[in-house]
MIFI-436914 format. One record per residue: x, y, z of N, C-alpha, C, O in turn. Coordinates in nm, 4 decimals. Layout:
ATOM    n.east   n.north      n.up   ca.east  ca.north     ca.up    c.east   c.north      c.up    o.east   o.north      o.up
ATOM         X         Y         Z         X         Y         Z         X         Y         Z         X         Y         Z
...
END
This chain:
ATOM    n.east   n.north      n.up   ca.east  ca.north     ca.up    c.east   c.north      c.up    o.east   o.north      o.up
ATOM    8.3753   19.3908   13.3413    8.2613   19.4725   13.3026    8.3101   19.5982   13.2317    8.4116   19.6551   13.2719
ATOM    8.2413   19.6428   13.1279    8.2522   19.7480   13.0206    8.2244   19.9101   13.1511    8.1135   19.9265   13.2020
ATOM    8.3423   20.0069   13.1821    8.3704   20.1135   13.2493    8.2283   20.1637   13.2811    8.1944   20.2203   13.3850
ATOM    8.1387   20.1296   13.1593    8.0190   20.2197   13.2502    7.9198   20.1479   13.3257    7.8107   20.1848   13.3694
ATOM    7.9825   20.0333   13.3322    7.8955   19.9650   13.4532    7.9413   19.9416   13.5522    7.8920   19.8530   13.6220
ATOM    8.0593   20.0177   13.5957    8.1116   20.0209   13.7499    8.0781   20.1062   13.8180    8.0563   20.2242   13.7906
ATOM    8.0704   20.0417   13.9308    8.0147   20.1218   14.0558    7.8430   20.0859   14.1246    7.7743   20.1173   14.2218
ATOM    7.8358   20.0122   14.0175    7.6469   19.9892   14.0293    7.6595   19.8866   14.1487    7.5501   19.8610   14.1988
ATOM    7.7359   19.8406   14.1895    7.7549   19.6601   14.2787    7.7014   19.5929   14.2415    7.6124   19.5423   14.3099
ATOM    7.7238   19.5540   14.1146    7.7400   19.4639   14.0241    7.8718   19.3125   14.1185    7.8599   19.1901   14.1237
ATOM    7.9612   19.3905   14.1643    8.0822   19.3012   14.1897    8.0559   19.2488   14.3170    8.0641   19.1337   14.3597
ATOM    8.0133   19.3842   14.3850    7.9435   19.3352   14.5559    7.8292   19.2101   14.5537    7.8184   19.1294   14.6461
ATOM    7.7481   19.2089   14.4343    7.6727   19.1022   14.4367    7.6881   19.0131   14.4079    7.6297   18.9140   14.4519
ATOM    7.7996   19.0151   14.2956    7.8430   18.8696   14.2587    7.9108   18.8092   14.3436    7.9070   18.6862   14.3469
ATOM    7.9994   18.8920   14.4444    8.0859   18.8328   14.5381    7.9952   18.7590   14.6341    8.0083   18.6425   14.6719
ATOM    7.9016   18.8451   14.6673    7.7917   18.7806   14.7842    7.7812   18.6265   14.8038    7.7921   18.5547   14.9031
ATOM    7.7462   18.5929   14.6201    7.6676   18.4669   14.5823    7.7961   18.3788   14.6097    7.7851   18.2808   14.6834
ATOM    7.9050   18.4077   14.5582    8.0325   18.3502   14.5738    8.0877   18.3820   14.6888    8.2090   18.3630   14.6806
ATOM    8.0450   18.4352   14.8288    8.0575   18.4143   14.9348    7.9812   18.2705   15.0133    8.0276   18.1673   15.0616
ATOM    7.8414   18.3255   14.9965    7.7255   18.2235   14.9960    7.7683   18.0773   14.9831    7.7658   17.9946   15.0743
ATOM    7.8138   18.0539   14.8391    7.8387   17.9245   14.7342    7.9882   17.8702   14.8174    8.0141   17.7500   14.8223
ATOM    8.0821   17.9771   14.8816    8.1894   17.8912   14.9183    8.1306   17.8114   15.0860    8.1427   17.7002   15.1375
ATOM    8.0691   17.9350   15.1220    8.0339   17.8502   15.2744    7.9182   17.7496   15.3055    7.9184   17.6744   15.4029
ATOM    7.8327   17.7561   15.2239    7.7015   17.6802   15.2287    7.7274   17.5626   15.1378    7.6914   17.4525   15.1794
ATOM    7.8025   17.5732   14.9835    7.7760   17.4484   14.9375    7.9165   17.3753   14.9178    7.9278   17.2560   14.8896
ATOM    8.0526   17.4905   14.9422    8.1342   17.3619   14.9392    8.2246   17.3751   15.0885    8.3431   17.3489   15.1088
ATOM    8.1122   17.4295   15.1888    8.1615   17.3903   15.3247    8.2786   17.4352   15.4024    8.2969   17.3987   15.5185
ATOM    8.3711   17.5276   15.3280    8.5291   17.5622   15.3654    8.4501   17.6462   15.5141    8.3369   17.6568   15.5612
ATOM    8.5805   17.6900   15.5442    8.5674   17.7866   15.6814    8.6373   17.9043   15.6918    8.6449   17.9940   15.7758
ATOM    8.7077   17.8707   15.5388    8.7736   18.0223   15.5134    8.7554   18.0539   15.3550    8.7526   17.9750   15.2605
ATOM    8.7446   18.1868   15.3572    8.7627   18.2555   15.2008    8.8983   18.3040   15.1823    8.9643   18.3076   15.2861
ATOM    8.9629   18.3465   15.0639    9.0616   18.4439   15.0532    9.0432   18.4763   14.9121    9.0058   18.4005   14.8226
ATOM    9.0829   18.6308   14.9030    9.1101   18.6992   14.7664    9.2642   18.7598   14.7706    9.3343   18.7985   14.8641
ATOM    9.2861   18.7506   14.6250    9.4689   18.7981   14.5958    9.3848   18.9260   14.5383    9.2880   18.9223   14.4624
ATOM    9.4428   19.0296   14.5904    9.3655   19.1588   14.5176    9.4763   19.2503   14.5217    9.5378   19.2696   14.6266
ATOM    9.5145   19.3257   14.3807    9.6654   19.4179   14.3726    9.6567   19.5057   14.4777    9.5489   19.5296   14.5323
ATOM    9.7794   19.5652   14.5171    9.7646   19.6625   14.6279    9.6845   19.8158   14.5740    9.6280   19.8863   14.6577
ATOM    9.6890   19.8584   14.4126    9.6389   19.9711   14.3714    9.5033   19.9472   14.3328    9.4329   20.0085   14.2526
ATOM    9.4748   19.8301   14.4163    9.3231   19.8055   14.3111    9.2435   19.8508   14.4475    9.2256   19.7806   14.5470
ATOM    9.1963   19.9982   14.4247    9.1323   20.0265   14.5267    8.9564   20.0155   14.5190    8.8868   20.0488   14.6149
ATOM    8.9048   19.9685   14.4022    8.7719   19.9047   14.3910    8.7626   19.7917   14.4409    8.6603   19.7603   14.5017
ATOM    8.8380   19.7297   14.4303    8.8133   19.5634   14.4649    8.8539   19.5085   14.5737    8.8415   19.3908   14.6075
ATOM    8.9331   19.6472   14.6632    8.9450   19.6075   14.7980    8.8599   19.6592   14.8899    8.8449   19.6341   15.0094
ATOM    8.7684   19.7886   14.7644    8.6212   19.8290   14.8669    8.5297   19.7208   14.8765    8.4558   19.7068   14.9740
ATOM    8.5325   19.6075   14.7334    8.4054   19.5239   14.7356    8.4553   19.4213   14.8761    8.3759   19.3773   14.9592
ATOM    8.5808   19.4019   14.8767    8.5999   19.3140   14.9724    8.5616   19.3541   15.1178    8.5277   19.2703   15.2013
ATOM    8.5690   19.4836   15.1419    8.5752   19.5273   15.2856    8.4299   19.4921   15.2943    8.3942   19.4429   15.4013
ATOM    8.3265   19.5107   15.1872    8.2286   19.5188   15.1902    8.1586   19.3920   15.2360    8.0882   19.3699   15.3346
ATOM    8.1981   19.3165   15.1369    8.1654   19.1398   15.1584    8.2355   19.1000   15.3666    8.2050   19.0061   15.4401
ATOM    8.2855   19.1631   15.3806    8.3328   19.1401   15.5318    8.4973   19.0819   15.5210    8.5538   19.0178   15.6096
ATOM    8.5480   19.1161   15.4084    8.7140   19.0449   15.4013    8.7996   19.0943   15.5257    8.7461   19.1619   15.6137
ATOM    8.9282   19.0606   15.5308    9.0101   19.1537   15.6203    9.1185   19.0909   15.5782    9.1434   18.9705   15.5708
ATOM    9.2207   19.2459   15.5341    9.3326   19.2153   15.4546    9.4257   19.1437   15.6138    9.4385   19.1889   15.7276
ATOM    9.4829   18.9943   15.5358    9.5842   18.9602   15.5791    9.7329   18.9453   15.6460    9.7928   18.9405   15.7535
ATOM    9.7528   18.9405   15.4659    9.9173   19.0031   15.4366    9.9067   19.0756   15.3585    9.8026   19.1201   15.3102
ATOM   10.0890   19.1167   15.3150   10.0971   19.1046   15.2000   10.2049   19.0622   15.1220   10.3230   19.0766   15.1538
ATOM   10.1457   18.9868   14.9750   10.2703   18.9175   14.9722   10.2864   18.9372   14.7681   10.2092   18.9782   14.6815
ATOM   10.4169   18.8865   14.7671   10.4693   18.8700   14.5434   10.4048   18.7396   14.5276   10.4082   18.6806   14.6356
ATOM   10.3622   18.6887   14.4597   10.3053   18.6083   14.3957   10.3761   18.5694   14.2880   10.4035   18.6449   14.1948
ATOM   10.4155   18.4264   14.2971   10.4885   18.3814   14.2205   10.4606   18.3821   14.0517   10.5420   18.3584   13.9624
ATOM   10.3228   18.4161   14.0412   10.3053   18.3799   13.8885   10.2930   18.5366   13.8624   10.2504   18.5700   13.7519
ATOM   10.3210   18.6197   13.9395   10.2911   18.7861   13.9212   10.4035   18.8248   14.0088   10.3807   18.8744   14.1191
ATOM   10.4496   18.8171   13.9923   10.6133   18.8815   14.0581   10.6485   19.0022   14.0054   10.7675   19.0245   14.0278
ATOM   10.5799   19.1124   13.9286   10.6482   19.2757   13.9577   10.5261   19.3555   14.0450   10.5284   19.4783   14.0537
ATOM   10.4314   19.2835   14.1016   10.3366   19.3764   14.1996   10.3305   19.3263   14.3080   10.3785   19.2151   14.2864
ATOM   10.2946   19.3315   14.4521   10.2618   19.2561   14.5478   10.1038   19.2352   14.5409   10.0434   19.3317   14.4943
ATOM   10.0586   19.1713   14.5634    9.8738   19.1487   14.6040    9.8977   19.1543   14.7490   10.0075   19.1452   14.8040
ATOM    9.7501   19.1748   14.8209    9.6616   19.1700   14.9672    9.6418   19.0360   14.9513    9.5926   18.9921   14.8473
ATOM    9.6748   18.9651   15.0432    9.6219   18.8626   15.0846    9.4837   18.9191   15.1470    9.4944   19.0175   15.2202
ATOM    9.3577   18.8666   15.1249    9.2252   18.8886   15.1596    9.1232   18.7711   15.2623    9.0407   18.7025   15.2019
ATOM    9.1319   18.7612   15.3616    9.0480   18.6515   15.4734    8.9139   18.7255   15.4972    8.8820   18.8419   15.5212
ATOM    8.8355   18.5829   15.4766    8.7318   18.6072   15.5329    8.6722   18.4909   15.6419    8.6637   18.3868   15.5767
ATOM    8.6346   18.4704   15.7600    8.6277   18.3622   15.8277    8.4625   18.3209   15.7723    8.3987   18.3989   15.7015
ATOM    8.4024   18.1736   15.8219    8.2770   18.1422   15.8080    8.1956   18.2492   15.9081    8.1062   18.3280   15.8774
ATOM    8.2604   18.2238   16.0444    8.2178   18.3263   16.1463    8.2052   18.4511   16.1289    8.1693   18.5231   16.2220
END
């Protein structure tokens, strides 16, 4: 999204639906997001959606930053 449309929860809502869409229509029992450790927006949308950081770990296809491993249970 273009800088001046952050902050509106725009992201919180989209995540919602794509919370929604992972547990209701394709049934998993867990979520996860790879989210950079400086990305401190996108680990508010997560806290928000109900995530809870994991780990943390390098990522093989991104190997000079670490990401949050991000869980969310169905429960």
């Amino acid at each position: 999204l273009h800088p001046d449309y952050w902050g509106r929860g725009y992201a919180t809502e989209a995540g919602a639906v794509a919370v929604r869409y992972g547990f209701d229509q394709l049934g998993v029992e867990k979520l996860f997001s790879c989210i950079l450790l400086d990305n401190d927006r996108s680990q508010a949308v997560a806290k928000r959606l109900g995530f809870r950081l994991l780990e943390e770990r390098v990522m093989e296809y991104f190997p000079d930053e670490p990401h949050g491993i991000w869980v969310l249970d169905r429960s």
